[in-house]
C-alpha positions as CSV (number, residue, x, y, z in Angstrom):
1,X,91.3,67.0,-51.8
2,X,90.6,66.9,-55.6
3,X,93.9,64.4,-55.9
4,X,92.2,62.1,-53.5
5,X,88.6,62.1,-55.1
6,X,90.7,61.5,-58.2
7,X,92.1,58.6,-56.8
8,X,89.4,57.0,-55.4
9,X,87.7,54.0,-57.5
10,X,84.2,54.2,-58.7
11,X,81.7,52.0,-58.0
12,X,81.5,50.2,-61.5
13,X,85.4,50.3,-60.9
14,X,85.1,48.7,-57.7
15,X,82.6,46.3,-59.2
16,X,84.6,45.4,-62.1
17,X,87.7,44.3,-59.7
18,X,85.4,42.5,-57.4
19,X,83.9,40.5,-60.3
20,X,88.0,40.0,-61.6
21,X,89.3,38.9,-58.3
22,X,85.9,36.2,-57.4
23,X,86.7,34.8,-61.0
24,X,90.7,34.6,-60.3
25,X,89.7,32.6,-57.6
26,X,87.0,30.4,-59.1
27,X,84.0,32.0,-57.4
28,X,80.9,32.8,-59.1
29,X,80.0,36.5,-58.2
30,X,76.7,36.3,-56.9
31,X,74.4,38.7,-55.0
32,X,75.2,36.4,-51.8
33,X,78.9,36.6,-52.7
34,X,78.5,40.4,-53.2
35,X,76.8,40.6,-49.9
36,X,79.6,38.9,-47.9
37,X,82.2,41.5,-49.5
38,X,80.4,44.4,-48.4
39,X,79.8,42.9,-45.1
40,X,83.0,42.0,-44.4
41,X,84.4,45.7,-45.6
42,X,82.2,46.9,-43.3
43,X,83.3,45.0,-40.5
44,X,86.8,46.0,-41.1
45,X,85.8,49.7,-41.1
46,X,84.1,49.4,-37.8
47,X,87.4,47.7,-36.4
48,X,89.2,50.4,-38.1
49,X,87.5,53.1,-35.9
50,X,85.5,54.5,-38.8
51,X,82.4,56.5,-37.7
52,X,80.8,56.2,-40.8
53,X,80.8,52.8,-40.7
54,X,78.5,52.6,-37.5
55,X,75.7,54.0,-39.6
């Protein structure tokens, strides 16, 4: 369990990508464009039969 915690990204280190990847492709990262992400994620979890997305 500890190797996976250590693996997983924190949330500035999510955040940094997300800024890195909107500006690769020309976006401005906004609040709305930081909405959609998480929304869409979130989506993807539900279709992916994650019960902690349903909550």
């Amino acid at each position: 369990m500890a190797e996976f915690a250590a693996r997983e990204l924190t949330a500035g280190e999510r955040e940094q990508r997300a800024v890195e990847a909107a500006r690769e492709l020309g976006i401005e990262y906004t609040e709305q464009v930081q909405q959609a992400g998480q929304d869409t994620w979130a989506g993807i979890r539900v279709l992916q039969g994650d019960p902690a997305a349903w909550t």
